[in-house]
Every structure is written in structure tokens, then in C-alpha cells.
N, CA, C and O of each residue as an XYZ file, in Angstrom:
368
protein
N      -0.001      1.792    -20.266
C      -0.687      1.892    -18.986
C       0.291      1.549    -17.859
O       0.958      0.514    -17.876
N       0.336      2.264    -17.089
C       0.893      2.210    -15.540
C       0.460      0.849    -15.131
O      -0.523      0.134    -15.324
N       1.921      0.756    -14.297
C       1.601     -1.375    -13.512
C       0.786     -0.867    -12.478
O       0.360      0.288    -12.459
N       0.560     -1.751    -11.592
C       0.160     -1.875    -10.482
C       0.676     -1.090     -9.387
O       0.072     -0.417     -8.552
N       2.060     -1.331     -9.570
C       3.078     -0.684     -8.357
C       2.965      0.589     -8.819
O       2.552      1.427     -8.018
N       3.302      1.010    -10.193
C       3.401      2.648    -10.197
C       2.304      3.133     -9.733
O       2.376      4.107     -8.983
N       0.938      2.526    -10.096
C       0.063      3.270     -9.266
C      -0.650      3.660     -8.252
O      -1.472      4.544     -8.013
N       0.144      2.303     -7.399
C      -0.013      2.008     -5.833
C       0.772      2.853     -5.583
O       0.451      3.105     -4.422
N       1.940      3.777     -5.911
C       3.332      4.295     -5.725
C       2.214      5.870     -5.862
O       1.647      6.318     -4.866
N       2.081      6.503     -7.233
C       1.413      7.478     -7.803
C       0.191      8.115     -6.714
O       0.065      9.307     -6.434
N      -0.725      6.888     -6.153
C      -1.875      7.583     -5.197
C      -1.261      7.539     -4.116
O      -1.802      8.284     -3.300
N      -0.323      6.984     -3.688
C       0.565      7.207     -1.732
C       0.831      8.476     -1.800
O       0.352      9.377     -1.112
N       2.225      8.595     -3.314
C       2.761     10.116     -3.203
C       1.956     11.153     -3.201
O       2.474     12.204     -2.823
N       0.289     11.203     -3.660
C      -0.235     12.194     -3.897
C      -0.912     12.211     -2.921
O      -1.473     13.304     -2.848
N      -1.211     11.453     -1.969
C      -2.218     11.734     -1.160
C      -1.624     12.073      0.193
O      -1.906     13.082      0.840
N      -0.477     10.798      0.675
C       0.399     11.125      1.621
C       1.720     12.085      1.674
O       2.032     12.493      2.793
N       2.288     12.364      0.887
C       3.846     13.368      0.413
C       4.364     12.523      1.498
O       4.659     13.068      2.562
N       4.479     11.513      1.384
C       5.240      9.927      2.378
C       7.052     10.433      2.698
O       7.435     10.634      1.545
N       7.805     10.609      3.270
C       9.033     10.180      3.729
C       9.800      9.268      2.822
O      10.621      9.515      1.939
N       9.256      8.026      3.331
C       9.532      6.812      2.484
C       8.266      6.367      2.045
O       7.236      6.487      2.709
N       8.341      5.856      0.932
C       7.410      5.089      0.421
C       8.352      3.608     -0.182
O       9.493      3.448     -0.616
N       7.182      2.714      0.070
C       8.075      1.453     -0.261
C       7.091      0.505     -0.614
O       6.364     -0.039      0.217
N       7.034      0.203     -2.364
C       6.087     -0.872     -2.549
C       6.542     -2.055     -2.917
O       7.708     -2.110     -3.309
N       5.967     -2.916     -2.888
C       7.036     -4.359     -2.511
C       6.065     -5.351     -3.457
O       5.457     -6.005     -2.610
N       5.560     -5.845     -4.913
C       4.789     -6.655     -5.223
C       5.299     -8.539     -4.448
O       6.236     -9.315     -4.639
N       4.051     -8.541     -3.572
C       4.635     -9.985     -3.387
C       3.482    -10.913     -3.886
O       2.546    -11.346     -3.214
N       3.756    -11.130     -5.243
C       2.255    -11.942     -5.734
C       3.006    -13.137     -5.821
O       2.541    -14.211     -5.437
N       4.207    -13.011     -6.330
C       4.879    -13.825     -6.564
C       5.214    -15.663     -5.270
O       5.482    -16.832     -5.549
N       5.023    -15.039     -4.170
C       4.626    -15.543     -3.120
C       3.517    -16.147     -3.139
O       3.525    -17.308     -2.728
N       2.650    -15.752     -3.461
C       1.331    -16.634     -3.468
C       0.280    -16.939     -5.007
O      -0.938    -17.005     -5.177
N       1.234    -17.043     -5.743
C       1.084    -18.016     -6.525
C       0.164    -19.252     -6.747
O       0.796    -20.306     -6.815
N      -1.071    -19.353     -6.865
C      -2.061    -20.823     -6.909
C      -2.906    -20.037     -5.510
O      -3.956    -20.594     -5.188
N      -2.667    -19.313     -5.031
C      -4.029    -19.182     -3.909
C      -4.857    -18.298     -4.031
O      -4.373    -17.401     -4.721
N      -5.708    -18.113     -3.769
C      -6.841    -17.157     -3.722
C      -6.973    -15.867     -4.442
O      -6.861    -15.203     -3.412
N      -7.070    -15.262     -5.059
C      -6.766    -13.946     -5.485
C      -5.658    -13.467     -6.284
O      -5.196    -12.384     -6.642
N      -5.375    -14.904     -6.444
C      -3.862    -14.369     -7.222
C      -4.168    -14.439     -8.815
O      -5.050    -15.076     -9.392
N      -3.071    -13.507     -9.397
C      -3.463    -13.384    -10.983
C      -2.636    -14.135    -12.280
O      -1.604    -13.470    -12.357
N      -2.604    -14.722    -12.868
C      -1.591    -14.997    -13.546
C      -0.636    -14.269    -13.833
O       0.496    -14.615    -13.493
N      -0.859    -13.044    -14.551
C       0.158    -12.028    -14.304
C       0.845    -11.311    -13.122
O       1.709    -10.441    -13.231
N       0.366    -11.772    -12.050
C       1.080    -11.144    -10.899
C       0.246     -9.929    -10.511
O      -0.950     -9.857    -10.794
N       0.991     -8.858     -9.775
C       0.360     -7.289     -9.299
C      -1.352     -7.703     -8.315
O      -2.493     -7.340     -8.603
N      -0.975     -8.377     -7.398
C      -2.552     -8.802     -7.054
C      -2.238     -8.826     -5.438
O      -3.271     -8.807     -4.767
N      -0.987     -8.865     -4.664
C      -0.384     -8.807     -3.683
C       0.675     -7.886     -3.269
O       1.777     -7.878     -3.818
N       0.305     -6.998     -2.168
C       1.886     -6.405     -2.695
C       1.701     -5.508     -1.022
O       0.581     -5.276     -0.567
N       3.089     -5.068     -0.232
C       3.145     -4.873      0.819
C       3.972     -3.307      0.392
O       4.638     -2.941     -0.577
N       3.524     -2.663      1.663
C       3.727     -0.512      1.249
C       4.143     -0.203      2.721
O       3.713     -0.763      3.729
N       5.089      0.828      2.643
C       5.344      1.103      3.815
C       5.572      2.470      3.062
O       6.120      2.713      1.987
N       4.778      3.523      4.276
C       4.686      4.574      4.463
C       5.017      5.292      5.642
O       4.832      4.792      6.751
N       5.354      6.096      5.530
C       6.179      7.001      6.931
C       5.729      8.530      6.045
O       6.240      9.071      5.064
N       4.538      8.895      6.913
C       3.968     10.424      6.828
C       3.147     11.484      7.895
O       2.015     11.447      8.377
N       3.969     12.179      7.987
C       3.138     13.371      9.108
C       1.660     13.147      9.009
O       1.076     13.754      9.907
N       0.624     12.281      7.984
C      -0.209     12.573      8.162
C      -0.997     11.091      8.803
O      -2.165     10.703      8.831
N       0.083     10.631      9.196
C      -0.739      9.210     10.643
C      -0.449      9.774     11.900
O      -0.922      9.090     12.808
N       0.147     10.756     12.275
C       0.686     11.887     13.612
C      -0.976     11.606     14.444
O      -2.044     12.013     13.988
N      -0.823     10.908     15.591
C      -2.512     10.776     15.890
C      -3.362     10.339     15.924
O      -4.329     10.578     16.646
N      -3.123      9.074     14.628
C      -3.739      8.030     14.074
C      -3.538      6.836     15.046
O      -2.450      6.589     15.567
N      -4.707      6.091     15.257
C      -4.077      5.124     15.634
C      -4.156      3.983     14.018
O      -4.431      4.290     12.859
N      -3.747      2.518     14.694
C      -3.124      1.822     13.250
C      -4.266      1.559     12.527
O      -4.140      1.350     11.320
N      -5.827      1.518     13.257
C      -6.660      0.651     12.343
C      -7.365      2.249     11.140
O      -7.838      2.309     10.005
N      -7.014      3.393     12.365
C      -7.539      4.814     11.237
C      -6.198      4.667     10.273
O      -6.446      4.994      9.113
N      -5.065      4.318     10.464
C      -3.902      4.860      9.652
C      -4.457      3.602      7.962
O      -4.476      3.815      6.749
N      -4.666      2.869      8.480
C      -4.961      1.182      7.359
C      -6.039      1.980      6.494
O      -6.023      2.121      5.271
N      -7.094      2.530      7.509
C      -8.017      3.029      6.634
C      -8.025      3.340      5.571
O      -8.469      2.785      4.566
N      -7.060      5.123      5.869
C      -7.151      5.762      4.890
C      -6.196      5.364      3.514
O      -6.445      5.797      2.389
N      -4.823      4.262      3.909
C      -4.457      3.914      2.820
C      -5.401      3.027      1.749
O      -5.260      3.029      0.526
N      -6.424      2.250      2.533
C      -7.397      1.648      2.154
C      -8.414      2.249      0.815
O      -8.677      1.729     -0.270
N      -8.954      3.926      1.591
C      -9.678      4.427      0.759
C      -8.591      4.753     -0.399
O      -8.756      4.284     -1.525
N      -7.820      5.316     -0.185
C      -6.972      5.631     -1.616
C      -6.588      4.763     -2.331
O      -5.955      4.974     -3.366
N      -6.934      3.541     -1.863
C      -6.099      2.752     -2.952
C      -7.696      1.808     -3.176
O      -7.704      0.624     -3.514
N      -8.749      2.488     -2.950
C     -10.011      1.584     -3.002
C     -10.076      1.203     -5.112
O     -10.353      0.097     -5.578
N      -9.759      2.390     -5.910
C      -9.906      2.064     -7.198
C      -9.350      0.572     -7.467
O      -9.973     -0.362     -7.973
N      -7.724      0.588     -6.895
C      -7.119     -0.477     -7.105
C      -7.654     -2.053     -6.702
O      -7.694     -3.189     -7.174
N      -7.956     -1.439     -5.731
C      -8.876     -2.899     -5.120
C     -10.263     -3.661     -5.677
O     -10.771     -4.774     -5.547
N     -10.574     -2.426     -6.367
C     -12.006     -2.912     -7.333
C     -11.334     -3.085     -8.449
O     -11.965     -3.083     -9.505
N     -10.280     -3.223     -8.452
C      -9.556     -3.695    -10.162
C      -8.793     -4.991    -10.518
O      -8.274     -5.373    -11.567
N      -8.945     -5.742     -8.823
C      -8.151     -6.685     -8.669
C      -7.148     -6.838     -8.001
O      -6.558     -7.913     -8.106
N      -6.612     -5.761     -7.056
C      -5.612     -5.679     -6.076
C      -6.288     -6.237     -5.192
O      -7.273     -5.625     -4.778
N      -5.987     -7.493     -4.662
C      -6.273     -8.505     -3.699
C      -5.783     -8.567     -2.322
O      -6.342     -9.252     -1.465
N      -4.897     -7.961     -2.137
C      -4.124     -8.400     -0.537
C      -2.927     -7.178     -0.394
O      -2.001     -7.052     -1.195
N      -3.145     -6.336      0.769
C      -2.102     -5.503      0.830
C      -1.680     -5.587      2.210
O      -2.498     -5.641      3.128
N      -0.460     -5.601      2.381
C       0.068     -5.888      3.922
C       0.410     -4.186      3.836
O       1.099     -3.713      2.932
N      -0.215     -3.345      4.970
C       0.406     -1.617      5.342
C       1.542     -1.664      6.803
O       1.523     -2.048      7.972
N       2.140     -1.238      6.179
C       2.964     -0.558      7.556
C       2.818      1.050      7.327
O       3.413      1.523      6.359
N       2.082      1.886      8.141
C       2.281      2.928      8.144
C       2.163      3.776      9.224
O       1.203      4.060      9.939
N       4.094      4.366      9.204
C       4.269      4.907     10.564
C       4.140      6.406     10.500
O       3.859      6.877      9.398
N       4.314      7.281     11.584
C       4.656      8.769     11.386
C       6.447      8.707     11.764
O       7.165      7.937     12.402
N       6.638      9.877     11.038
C       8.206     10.031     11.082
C       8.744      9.809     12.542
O       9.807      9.226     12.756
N       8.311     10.081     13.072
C       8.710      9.622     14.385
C       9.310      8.096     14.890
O      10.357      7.722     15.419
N       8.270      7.544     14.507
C       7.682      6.211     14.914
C       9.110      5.225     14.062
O       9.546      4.191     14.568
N       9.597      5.749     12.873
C      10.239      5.549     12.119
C      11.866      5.566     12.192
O      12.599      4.641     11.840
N      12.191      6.578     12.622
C      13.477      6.647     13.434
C      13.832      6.280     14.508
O      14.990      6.122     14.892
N      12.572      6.065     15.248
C      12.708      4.836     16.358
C      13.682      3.515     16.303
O      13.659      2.692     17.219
């Protein structure tokens, strides 16, 4: 079975065709607090850069990474920090 990250990685690429994609598990960081798992994969920060936030502002852009990654979140993905820019915003 696929970790956490591959499949936080697997629904970005398929939904966004992202620029960059960048998943970052930081469970490791929070360790003993709230939501965290013994095994880790329960925290983890994504940065996306895709033509398809062109328009968006940040709280629609959070959204939709939100809905796509809603399976994950009913599975125990606890805390996701998004950065997600449009290519633009990015080469800035």
C-alpha cells in the first residue's frame, strides 16, 4: 500500500498537472500533540504551483486542495499547511 505522501503526491498530480509539487511530511515535528500518529504521515505541508488557482483567491485555492485530499483526511491525515500558487505568482 502507498504511504501517505505518495498519495497526497498521486491525487495533486491528477487533479492539478501541478508545475511543482512538493510534499513535505512534518509529523515528525509534532510528535505527542494532537493528531499525531505513532507512525508518523498525520502532518505534512504541499506546495503547488498550477494554472488551475489562475483566479482563485487563497481561501477557494485551500479549498479545492482540501476536497481532493478529503479521502485522506477521513483516514487520519490531520494537519496540512497549503501553499498554492499559479505559475505566475511563483516566479515572482
Amino acid at each position: 500500500m502507498a504511504s501517505v505522501s505518495q498519495r497526497i503526491e498521486e491525487l495533486l498530480l491528477e487533479h492539478f498537472s501541478p508545475r511543482v509539487l512538493s510534499v513535505m511530511d512534518d509529523s515528525a515535528l509534532h510528535a505527542g500533540h494532537a493528531g499525531a500518529r505513532a507512525g508518523g504521515e498525520s502532518h505534512f505541508t504541499v506546495t503547488v504551483v498550477s494554472e488551475k488557482f489562475v483566479g482563485l483567491s487563497a481561501v477557494a485555492r485551500h479549498r479545492l486542495v482540501y476536497d481532493v485530499l478529503k479521502p485522506l483526511m477521513d483516514e487520519g491525515l490531520h494537519a496540512l499547511v497549503i501553499k498554492a500558487k499559479t505559475p505566475d505568482e511563483d516566479a515572482a
